[in-house]
N, C-alpha and C positions, 0 to 999 in steps of 0.2 A: 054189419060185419058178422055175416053168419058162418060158420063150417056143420053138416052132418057130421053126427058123432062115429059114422066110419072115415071119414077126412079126417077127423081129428087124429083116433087111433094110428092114422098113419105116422104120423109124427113122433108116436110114443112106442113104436114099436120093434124096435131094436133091442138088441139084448141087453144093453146097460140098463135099460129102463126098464125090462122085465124082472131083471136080478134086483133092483131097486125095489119093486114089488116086493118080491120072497124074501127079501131082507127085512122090508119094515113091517109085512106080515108075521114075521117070528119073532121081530123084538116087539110086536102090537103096540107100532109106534103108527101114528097117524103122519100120511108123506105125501109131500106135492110137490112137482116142479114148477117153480114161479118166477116172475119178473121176465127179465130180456127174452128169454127163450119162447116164454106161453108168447107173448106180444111177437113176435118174428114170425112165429107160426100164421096170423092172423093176417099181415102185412105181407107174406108170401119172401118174407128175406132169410138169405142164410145166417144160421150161427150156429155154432159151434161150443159156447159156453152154455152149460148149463147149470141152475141154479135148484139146489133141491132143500127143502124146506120139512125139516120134521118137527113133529110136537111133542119135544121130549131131546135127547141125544143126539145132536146131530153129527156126532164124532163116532158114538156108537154104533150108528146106522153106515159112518162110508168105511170104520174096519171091517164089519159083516160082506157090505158090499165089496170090499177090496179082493178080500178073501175067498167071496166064491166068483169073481171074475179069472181070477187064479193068475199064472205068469204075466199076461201083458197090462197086467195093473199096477200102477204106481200110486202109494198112497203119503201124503204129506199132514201129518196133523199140525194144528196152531191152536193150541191147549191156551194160550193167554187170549184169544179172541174167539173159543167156543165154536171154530169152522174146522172142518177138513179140508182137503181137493184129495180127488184120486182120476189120474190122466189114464185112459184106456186108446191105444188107438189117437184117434184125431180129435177125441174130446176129453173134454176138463171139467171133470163135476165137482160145483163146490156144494158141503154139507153144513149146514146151521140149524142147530136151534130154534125153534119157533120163539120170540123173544120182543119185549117192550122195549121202551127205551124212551129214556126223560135227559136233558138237557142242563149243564150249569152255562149262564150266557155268555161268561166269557169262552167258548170249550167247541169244538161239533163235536168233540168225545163223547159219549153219551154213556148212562149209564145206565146198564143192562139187567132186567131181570126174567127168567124164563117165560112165556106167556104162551097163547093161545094162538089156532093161523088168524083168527080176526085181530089178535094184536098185533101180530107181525103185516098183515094186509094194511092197519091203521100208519103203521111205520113206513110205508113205502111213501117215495119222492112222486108218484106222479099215478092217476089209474090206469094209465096204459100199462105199466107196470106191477097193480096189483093185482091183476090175475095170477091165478094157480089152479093147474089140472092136479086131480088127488091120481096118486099111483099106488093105493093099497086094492086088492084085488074087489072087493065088493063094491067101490064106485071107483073103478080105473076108468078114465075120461073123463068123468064129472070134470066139470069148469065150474070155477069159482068166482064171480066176479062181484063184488058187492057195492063198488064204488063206479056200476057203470062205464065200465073200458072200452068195453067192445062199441058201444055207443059211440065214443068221442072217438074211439077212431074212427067210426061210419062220417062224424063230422071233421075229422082234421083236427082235434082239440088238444093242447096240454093244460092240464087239469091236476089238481094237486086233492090225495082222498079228502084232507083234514083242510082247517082252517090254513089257509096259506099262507099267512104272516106269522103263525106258528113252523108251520112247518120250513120253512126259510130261515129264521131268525134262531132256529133248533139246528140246521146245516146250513150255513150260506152257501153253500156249494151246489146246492141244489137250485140255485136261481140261473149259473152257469151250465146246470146239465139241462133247464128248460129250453131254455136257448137251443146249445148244442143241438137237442132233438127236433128245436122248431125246424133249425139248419139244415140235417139230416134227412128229415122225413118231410119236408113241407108242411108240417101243421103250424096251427094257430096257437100261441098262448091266451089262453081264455082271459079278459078281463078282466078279473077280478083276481089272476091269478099273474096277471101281469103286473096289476095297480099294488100288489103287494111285493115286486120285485125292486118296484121303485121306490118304495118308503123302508125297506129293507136293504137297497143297494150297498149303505156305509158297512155292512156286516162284512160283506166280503173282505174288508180289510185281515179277517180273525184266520183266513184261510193260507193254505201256504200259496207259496208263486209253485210251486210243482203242480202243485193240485189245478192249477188254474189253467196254465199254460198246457196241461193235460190237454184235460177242455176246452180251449182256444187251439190245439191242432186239429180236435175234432169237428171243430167249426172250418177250420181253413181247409180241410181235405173232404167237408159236405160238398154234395152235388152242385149247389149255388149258396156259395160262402157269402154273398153278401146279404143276404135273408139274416143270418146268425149275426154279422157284426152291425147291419141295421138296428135289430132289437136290442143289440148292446150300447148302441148308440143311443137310445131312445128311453130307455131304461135308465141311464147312468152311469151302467157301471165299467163303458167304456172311457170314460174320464180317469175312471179310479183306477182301473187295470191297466191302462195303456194309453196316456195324455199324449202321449206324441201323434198317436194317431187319430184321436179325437182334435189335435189341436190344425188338422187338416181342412175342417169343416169352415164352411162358411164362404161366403163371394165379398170383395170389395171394392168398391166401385171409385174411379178418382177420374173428372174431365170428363165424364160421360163413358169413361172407361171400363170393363170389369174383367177381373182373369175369372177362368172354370172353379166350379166348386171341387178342390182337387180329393176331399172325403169320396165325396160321389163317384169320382173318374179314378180312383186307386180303387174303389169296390166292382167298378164296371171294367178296368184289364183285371182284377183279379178273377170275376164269372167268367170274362172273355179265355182267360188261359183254363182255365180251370176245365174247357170241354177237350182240352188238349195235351194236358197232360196230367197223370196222375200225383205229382212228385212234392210232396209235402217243403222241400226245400225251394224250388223254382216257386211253390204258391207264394212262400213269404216271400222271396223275391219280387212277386210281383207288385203283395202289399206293403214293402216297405221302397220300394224305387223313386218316389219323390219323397219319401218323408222330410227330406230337409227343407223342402219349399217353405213351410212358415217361417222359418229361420234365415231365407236366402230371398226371400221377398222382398224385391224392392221396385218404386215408383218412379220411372224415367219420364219426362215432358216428351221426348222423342220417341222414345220405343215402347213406351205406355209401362205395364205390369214386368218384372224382369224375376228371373230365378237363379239367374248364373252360380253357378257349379256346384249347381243342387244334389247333382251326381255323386261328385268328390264327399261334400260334407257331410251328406249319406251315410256313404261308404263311413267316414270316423265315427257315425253314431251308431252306427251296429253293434259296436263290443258292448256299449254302457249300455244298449235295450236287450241285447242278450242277456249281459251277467246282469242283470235286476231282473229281468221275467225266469230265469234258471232254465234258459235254452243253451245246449251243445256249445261250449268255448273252443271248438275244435276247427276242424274241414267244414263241417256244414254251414257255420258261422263265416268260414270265409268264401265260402261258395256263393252265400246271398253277399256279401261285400262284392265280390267281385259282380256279380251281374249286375249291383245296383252301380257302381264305378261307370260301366262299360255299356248300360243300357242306352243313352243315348249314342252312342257311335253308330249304328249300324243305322239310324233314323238322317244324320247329317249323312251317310254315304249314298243314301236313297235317296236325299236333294240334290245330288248333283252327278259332276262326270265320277264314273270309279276308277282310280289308279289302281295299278297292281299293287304299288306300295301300300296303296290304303290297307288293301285287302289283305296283304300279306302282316301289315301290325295288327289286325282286326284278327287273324288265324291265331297269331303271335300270344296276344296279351289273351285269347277264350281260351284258346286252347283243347281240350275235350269238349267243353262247355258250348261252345259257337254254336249248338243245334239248339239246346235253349236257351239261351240267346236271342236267336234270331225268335223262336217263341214266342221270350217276351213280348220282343220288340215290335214284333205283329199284336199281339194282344193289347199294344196302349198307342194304336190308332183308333182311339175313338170318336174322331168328328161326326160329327152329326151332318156334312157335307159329305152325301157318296162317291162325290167325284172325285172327292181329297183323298178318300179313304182306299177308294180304285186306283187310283194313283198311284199311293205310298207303299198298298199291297203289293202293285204288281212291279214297282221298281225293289222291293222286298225281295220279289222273286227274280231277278237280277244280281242281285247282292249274293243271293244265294246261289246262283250258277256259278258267280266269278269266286266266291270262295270254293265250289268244288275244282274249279278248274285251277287255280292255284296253288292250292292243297295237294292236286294231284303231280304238277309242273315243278313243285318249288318245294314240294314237305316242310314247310314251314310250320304248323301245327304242333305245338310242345319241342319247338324244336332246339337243341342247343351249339351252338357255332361247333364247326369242326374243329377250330382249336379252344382251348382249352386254359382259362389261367394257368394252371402248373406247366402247360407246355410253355408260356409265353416268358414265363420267370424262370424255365431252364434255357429255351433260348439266347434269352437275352442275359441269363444269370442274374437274376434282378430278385430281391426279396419283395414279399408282398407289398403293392407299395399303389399310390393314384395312378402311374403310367403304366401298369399291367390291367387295371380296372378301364382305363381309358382306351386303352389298342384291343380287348376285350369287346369295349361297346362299340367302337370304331367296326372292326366287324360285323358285330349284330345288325348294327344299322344298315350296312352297306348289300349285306344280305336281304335285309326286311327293306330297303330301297330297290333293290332289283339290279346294283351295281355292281353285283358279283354273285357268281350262280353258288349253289349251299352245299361248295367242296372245298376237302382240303386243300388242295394244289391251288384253287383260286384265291382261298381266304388265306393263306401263307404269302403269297405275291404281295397281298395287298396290306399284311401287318406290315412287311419290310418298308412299304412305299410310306408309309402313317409311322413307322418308328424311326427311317431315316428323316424326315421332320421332326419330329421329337429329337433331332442328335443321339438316337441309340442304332446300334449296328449287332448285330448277332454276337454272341462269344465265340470265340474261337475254340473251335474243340484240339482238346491234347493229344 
């Protein structure tokens, strides 16, 4: 992983980074920018954050800097943790201290004392990460790299500078950003840098659920997520972070029987969606849509392995693994509820004939959602029989015809009856009551049945016929 050092220069040549220069030239502060930034240059990826590094002040260096970028500088100091940022433009420079840092074991707080750039390089999580280009004018470009980076990225490596069960055991958090980047970038964690994520996996307990579930999005929206929850698997510390979906793993065999390993098969629709959409919310929908199997498993003499209403029980586990991982209690939460509810519908309308009705409770209950949806639902055919999977696809694409053409014939899509409870309880002069909720659904249904088209005039006919049954008759207006 070579660049000439006019390639390089390209990278560092913008005006933030030439002011960076004459800044730490005049406080004759020694400055480099290092970590994400130097490593993105190498790897040919964009970013946008940059990390600068001086030996001495690094609060000192981004006022100087703020000040002669002049108006379109925004500068934020954080005096209790020794960094700046100052946002110019499309970028965010943060400024630190060159600086040690030793460890209490109950703590990843560390405790800080000013040091040297080889202390601050010793402190980094990983050597892809410890490089740093100097940006004072007598070796602008110079690359620093002492823990062989550039190497281990030529090999695909994650690699930690220091002793690794030091360095883990001093942040546990950084056993989950190895991962992450295995995830990310397709590298390898090195051996020896892996056998100490797994005699250190219990640490992570010390970390927050923020911090974690960070870094578990940043696995579920890498290129192929299941690389990242592999090694979390394999490691341990997917037991500890998330038992429900470790508790997925494994085949059990009864009568010469066995259901799929559904670990495996939730990691392969979550690669399979994953080329198809970008959407951090539809991913965990995809990895949590059977989660209730372990739970809903059960052994029939006649139908062999069974999961019945793996769906539904899902759907009630979502809140309790949101609020303990400290994901969104909101829309997004009910967003993966709902697709995990309604994932298998659209696989049963692909086995057989499709009624409009089907189709039209199918527009009814997705609503916006119906496109992924159907996603999913493509993405968790995974037979390993092509002919099943040609099949399922292409009556998929059937399912999806009849939902445009319904959608377009019936607007049933988020759609709500033309009348209305309040109109139903002035009509009839009725306080809120079971038979205004009932001639309400009576309606709905008969629309999403196909038994009356989705108008006023039709769905008014047809409350009278449903409330004279009921023994109710309109009120007579004065």
């Amino acid at each position: 992983m070579y660049l000439e050092r006019e390639e390089l220069l390209k990278h560092i040549s913008a005006k933030p980074f030439r002011i960076i220069s004459e800044a730490a030239d005049e406080l004759q502060v020694e400055t480099y920018v290092i970590g994400g930034y130097v490593r993105d240059i190498f790897l040919n990826r964009p970013s946008k954050d940059i990390d600068v590094v001086a030996v001495g002040s690094g609060i000192e260096l981004a006022k100087l800097v703020a000040a002669k970028l002049g108006k379109g500088a925004f500068l934020s100091v954080f005096k209790n943790f020794g960094t700046a940022q100052v946002k110019c433009k499309d970028l965010e420079i943060e400024f630190v201290g060159a600086r040690k840092e030793s460890y209490a074991r109950d703590s990843r707080k560390p405790l800080v004392e000013d040091g040297t750039l080889e202390d601050d390089q010793n402190r980094r999580d990983f050597t892809i990460n410890a490089l740093a280009i100097c940006l004072n004018k007598e070796r602008y470009g110079e690359l620093v790299d002492p823990f062989g980076g550039l190497n281990d990225m030529d090999d695909l490596i994650i690699r930690t500078p220091l002793d690794p069960d030091i360095t883990f055991s001093d942040d546990p958090l950084r056993m989950m950003r190895a991962v992450r980047f295995a995830s990310q970038l397709g590298f390898f964690i090195e051996p020896d840098t892996f056998d100490a994520i797994v005699r250190n996996r219990q640490r992570i307990e010390i970390i927050s659920k923020e911090r974690i579930v960070d870094e578990l999005n940043k696995i579920v929206l890498s290129p192929k997520p299941s690389l990242g929850f592999d090694l979390l698997d394999k490691s341990g510390l997917l037991g500890i972070i998330f038992p429900e979906l470790s508790a997925l793993k494994g085949v059990e065999t009864k009568e010469g029987k066995g259901h799929k390993d559904n670990f495996a098969h939730t990691l392969m629709v979550l690669d399979r969606l994953s080329k198809n959409s970008q959407s951090l919310w539809l991913r965990w929908s995809a990895l949590l849509h059977d989660i209730a199997k372990p739970v809903t498993k059960r052994w029939d003499s006649k139908l062999g392995w069974t999961f019945h209403n793996h769906n539904f029980i899902g759907e009630k586990m979502i809140p309790g693994i949101f609020r303990r991982m400290k994901l969104p209690m909101n829309d997004k939460m009910k967003y993966v509820q709902k697709m995990v509810r309604l994932h298998m519908r659209p696989i049963v309308l692909s086995d057989e004939d499709v009624t409009d009705s089907a189709i039209r409770r199918l527009l009814f209950d997705a609503g916006d959602d119906i496109d992924d949806l159907m996603t999913l639902c493509e993405a968790d055919i995974t037979s390993k029989n092509p002919e099943k999977v040609r099949r399922f696809l292409k009556n998929f694409q059937l399912v999806r015809s009849r939902l445009s053409e319904i959608e377009e014939k019936d607007r049933v899509r988020n759609f709500q009856p033309p009348i209305s409870g309040e109109d139903i309880m002035e009509i009839f002069s009725l306080p809120p009551s079971r038979p205004v909720g009932q001639l309400k659904e009576n309606i709905k249904n008969a629309i999403l049945d196909g038994v009356i088209p989705n108008e006023y005039d039709a769905a008014y006919a047809y409350m009278l016929e449903c409330a004279a049954k009921m023994g109710l008759s309109p009120a007579k207006k004065m």
